[in-house]
C-alpha positions as CSV (number, residue, x, y, z in Angstrom):
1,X,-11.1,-8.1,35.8
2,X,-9.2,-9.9,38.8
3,X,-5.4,-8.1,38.3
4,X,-3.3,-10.9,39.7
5,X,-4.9,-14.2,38.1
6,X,-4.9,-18.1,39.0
7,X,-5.0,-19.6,36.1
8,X,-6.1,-23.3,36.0
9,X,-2.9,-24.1,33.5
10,X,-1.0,-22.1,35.6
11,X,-1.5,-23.7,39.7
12,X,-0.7,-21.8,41.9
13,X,-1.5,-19.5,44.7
14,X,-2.9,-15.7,44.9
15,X,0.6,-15.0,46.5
16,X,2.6,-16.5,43.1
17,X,-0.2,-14.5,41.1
18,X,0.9,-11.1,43.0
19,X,5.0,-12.1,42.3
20,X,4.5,-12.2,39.0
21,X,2.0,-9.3,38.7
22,X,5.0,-7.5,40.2
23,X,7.8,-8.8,38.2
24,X,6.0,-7.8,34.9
25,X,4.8,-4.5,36.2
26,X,8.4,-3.9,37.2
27,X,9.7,-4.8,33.3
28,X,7.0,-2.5,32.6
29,X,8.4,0.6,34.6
30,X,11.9,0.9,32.1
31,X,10.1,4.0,30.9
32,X,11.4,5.7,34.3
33,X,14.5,5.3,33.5
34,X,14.4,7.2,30.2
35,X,12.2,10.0,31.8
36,X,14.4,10.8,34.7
37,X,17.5,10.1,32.7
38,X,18.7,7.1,35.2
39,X,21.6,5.4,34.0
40,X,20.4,2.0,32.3
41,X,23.5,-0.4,33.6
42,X,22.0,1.1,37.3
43,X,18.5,0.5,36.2
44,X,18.7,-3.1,34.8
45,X,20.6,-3.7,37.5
46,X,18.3,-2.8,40.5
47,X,15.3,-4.7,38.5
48,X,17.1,-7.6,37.9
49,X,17.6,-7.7,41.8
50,X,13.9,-7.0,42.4
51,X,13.3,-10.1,40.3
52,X,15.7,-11.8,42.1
53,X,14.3,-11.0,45.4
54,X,10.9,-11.9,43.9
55,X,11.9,-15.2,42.9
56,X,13.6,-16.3,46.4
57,X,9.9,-15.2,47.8
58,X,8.2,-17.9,46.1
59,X,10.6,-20.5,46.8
60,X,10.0,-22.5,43.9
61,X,12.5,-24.9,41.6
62,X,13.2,-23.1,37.8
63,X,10.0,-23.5,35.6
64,X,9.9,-25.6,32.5
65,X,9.9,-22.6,30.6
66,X,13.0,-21.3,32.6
67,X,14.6,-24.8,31.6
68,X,13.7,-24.8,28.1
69,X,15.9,-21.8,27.5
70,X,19.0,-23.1,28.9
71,X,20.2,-24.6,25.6
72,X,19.9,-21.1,23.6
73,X,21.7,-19.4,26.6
74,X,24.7,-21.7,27.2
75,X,25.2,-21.6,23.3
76,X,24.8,-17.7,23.3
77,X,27.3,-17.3,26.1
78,X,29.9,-19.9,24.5
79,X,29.7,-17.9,21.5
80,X,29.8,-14.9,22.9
81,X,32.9,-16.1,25.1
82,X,34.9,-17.1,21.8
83,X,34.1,-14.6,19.8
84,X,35.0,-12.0,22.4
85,X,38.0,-13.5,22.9
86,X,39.1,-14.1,19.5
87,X,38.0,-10.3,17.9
88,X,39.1,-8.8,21.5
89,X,35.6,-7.8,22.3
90,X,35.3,-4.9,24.7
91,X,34.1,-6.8,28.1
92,X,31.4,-4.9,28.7
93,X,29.7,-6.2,25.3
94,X,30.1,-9.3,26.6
95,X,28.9,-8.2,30.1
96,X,25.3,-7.1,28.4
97,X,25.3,-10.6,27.0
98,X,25.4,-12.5,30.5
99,X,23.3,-9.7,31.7
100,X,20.4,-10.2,29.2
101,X,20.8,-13.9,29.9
102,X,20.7,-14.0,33.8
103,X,17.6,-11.5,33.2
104,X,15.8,-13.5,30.9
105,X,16.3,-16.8,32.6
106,X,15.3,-15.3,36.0
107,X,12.3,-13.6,34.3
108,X,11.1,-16.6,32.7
109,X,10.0,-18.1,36.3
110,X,7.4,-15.4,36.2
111,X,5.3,-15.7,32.8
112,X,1.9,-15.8,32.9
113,X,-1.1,-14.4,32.9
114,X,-0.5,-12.2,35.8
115,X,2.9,-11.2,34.5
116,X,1.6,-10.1,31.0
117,X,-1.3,-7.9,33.1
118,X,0.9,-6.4,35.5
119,X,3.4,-5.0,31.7
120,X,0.2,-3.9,30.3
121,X,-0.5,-1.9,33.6
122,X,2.8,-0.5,33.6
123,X,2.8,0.2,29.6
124,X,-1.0,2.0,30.3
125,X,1.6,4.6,32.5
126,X,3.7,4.5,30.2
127,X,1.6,5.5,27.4
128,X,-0.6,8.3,29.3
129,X,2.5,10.0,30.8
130,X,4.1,10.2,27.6
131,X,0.8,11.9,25.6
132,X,0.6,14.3,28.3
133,X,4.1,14.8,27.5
134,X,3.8,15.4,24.5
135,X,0.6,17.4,24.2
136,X,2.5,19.9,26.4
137,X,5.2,20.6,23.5
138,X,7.8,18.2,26.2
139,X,8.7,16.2,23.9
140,X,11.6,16.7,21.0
141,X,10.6,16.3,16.9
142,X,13.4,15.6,14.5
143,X,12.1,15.2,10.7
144,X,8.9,14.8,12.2
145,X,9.2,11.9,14.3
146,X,8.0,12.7,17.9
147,X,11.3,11.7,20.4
148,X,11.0,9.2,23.3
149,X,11.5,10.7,26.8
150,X,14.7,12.6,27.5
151,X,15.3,12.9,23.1
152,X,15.6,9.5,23.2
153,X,15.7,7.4,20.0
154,X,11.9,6.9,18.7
155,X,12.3,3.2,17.8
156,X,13.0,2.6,21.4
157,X,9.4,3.6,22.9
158,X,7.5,2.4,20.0
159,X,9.5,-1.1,20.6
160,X,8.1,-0.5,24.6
161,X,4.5,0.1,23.3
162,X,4.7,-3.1,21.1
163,X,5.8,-5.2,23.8
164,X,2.6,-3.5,25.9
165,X,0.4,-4.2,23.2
166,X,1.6,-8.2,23.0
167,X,1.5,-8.4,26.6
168,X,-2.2,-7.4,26.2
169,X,-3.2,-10.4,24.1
170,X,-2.3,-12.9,26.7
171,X,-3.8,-10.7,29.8
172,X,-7.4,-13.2,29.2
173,X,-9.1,-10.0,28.6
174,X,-9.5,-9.6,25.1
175,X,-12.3,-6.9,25.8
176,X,-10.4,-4.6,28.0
177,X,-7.6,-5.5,25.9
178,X,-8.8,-4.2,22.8
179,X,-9.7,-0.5,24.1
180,X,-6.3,-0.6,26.1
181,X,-4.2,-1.4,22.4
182,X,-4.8,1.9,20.4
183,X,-3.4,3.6,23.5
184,X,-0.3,2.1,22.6
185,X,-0.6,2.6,19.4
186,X,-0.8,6.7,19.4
187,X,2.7,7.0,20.5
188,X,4.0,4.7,17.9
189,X,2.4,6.2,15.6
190,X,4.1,9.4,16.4
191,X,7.6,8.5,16.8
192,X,6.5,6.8,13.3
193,X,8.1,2.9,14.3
194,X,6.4,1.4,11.5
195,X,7.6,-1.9,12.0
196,X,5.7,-1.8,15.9
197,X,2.7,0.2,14.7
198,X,2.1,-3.1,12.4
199,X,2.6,-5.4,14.9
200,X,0.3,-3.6,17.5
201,X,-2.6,-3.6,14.6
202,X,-2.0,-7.1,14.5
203,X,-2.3,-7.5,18.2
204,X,-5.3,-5.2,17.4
205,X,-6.9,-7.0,14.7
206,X,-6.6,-10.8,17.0
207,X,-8.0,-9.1,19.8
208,X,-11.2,-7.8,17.8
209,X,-11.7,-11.5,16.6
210,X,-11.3,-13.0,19.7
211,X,-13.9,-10.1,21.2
212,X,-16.0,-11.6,18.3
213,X,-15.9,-14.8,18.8
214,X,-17.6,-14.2,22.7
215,X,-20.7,-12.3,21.5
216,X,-24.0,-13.9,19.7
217,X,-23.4,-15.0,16.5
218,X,-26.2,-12.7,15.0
219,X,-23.9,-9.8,16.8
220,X,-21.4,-10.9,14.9
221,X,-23.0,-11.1,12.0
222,X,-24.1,-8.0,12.2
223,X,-20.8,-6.7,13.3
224,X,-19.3,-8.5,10.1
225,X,-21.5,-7.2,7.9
226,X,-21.1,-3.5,8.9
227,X,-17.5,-3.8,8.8
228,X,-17.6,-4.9,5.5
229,X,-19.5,-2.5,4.4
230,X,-17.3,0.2,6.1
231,X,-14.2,-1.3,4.0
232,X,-16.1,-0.8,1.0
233,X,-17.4,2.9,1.7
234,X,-13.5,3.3,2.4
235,X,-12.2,1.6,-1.1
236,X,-14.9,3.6,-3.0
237,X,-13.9,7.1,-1.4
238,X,-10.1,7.0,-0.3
239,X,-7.2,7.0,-2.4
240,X,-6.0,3.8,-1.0
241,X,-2.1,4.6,-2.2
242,X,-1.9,7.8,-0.4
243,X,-3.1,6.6,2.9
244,X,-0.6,3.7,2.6
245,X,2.3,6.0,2.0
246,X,1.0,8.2,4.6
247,X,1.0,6.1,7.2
248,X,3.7,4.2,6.2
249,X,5.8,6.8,4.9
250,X,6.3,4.8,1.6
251,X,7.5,8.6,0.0
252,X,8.8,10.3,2.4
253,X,12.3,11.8,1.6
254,X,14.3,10.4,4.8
255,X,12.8,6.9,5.2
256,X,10.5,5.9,2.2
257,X,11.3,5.7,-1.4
258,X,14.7,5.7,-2.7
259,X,16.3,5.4,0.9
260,X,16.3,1.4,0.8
261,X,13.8,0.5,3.1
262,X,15.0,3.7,5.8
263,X,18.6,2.5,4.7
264,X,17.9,-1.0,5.9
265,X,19.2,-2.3,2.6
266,X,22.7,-1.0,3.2
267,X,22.3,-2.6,6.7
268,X,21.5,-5.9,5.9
269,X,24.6,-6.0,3.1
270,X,26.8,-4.7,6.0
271,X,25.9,-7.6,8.0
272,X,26.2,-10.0,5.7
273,X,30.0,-8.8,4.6
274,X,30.8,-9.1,8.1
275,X,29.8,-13.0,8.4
276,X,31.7,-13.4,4.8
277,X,34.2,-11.8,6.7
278,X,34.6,-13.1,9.6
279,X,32.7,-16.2,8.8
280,X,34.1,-19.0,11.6
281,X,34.2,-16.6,14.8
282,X,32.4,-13.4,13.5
283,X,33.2,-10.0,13.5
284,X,32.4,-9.6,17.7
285,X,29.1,-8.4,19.5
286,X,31.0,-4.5,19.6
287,X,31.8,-5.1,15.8
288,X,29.4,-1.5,15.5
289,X,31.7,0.4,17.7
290,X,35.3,-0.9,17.6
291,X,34.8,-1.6,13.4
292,X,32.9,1.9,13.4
293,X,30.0,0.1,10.8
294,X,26.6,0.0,11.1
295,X,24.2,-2.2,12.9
296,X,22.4,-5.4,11.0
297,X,19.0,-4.0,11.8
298,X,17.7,-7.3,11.1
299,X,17.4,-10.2,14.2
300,X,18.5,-13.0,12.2
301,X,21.7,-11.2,10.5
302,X,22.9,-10.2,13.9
303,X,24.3,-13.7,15.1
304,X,26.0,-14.1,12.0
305,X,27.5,-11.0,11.9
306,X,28.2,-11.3,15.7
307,X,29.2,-14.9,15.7
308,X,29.8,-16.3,12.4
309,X,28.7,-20.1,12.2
310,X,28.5,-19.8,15.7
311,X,25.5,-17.8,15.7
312,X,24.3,-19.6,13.6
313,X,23.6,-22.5,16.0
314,X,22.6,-19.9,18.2
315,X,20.2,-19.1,15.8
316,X,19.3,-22.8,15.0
317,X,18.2,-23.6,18.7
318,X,15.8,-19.9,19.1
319,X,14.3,-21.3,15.7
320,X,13.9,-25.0,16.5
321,X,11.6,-23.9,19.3
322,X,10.3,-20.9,17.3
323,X,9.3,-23.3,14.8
324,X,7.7,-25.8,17.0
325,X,5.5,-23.3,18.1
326,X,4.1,-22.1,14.8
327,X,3.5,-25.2,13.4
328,X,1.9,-27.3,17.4
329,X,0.9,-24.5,19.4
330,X,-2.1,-24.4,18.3
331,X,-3.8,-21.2,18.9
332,X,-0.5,-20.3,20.5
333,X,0.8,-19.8,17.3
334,X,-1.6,-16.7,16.1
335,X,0.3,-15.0,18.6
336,X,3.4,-14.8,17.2
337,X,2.0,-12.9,14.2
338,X,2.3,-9.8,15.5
339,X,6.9,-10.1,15.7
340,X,6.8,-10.5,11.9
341,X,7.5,-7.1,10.7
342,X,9.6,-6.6,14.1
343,X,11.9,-9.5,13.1
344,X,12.4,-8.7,9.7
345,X,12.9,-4.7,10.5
346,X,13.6,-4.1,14.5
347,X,16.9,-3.2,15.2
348,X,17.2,-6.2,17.7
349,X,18.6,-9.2,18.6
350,X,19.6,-10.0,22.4
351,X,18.3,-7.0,24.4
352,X,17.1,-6.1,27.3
353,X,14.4,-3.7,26.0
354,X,10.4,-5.0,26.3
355,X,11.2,-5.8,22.5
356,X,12.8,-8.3,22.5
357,X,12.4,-9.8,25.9
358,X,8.8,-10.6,25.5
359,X,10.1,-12.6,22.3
360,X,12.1,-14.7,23.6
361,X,9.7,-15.0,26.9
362,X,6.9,-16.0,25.2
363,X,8.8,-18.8,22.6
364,X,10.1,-20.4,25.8
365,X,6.7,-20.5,27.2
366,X,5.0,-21.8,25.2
367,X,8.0,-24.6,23.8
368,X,7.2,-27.0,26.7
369,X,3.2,-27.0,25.5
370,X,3.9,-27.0,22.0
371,X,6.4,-30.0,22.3
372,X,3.8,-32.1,24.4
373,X,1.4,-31.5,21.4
374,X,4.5,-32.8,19.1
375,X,5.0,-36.0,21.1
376,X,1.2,-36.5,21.0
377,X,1.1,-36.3,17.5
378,X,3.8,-38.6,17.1
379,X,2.7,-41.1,19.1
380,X,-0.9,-41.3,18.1
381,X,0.5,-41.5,13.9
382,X,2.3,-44.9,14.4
383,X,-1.2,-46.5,16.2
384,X,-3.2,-44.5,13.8
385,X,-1.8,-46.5,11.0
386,X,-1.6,-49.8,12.6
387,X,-5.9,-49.2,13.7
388,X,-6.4,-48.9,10.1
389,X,-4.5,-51.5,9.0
390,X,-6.3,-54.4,11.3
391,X,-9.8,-52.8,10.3
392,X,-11.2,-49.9,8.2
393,X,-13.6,-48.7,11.1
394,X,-10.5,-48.8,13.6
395,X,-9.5,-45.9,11.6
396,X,-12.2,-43.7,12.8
397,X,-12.4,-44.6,16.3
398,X,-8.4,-43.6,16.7
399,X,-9.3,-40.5,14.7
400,X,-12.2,-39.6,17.5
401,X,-9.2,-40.0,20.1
């Protein structure tokens, strides 16, 4: 497998390829910061100039995809402007705002293919350093949740893992891809982020079909068939139940039953006062520290609560382009299966963590193509109706086209 990579939907040169294999790998490297306990305003700071730098090397206008976000960001930094100013935000809440959005637009010149392999690389690190971490006894347990680096929170490195394990479907190496996944699924699985360990089985589970899909179909036949019965032999011989609340910790005492979904019940009401609250201008983006409440813990409560109505237009643009994704990307679209059970349970909303950067990365990317397959679509129904209007059999020629 080439490491930086030309893709023919992607011109470009080897140089651009390497820039962008750089930029991701350097996204990538935020684990550093936690295991040698770097300040993270100084971190972010010194990537988002090597990004910078990057970008004046290749000496290229913004990408489409850098474009595409500009609506979402201008209404995310007008709301965050009024509502700051209104609720007397604490400026350097606002200050994370403008710097996730410089970061993001800036980044966004860099997605691809190369960009997505040079994360995985830097997530494969990641992931190795922090087993032989922890198979040393380095690492802290509380409740029986295995730390992140430095006794950081555990929801933070599984949220880094899930955002290797995306990047890793769009790397075009589904092969490689699939043996590199589970790597990154060991560490979530003991700092016990449920909501990423889904989402990296679903990264899992595309990356075995697409694997499948490149091998002769009596292969995967075969491979079908023994899987199936593998399922069954499991059915007939596991108590199904306990290995779901096992894994998912369905009865444990601090975060399964009776604790409202690990207390995210009590979050989600929280956030929802606040926007009844506060419903014009919201309750501020420091509401969690200067109100001394609780965090939404859910990415679409957090506009409202932060914004009011205003983040709710915020909201409004991320989903228009979310939306035309899923339903004219195409293949595209599979790929946002794996951020379902990290937008309905992350703690997340404008970051700059992997999760949810690679979010709101991908969505832009792929609005530009998706909207092109729109536009198609809407141009070909009007002709499509008129072709089988004239004639019957003009019908199916428009339909081959």
């Amino acid at each position: 497998m080439q490491i930086s990579y030309i893709s023919r939907e992607e011109p470009g040169t080897r140089a651009d390829a390497r820039l962008c294999l750089m930029a991701g790998a350097t996204d990538g490297l935020i684990f550093l910061s936690y295991m040698f306990e770097i300040d993270q305003s100084i971190y972010y700071s010194a990537t988002i100039i090597v990004k910078l730098i990057l970008l004046l090397l290749r000496r290229k206008p913004a990408t489409e995809a850098a474009r595409c976000s500009l609506p979402f960001l201008y209404a995310l930094l007008l709301a965050e402007l009024i509502s700051a100013v209104v609720n007397e935000v604490e400026p350097i809440s606002s200050v994370r705002i403008l710097v996730f959005s410089v970061n993001l637009f800036i980044t966004l010149n860099f997605v691809s293919v190369s960009y997505w392999r040079g994360l995985v690389l830097s997530t494969v690190v990641n992931a190795s350093a922090y087993l032989a971490f922890a198979t040393r006894g380095s690492v802290g347990i509380v409740y029986g949740r295995y730390l992140y680096f430095s006794e950081s929170h555990p929801n933070l490195g599984a949220e880094i893992f899930f955002g290797g394990a995306f990047a890793a479907l769009l790397t075009r190496a589904p092969r490689l891809s699939l043996f590199v996944v589970p790597l990154f699924f060991v560490p979530a699985f003991l700092m016990q982020g449920r909501a990423a360990e889904l989402g990296i089985v679903c990264a899992e589970a595309i990356l075995g079909w697409q694997s499948l899909k490149r091998v002769h179909h009596l292969v995967r036949v075969a491979l079908v068939v023994l899987s199936l019965f593998v399922v069954i032999a499991v059915l007939l011989n596991s108590d199904l139940s306990g290995l779901a609340n096992k894994v998912l910790l369905l009865d444990d005492s601090y975060r399964g039953e009776g604790t409202g979904a690990s207390g995210r019940g009590r979050f989600w009401e929280n956030a929802l006062e606040m926007f009844i609250q506060n419903p014009f201008f919201g309750a501020g983006s420091d509401f969690v520290t200067r109100l001394r409440s609780i965090q939404p813990h859910n990415f679409f409560l957090y506009p409202l609560a932060y914004y009011g109505f205003m983040g709710l237009a915020v909201l409004a643009i991320f989903v228009q382009r979310f939306g035309v994704v899923t339903l004219y990307g195409g293949a595209a679209a599979l790929y946002l299966v794996p951020f379902v059970p990290m937008l309905a349970f992350n703690d997340r909303f404008v970051n700059l963590n992997v999760y949810p950067t690679v979010l709101f990365l991908y969505v832009f990317y792929q609005y530009p193509r998706s909207r092109f397959n729109l536009n198609a679509a809407a141009l070909h129904a009007p002709i499509k109706r008129v072709t089988s209007l004239i004639h019957p059999s003009m019908k199916q020629i428009s339909d081959k086209h």
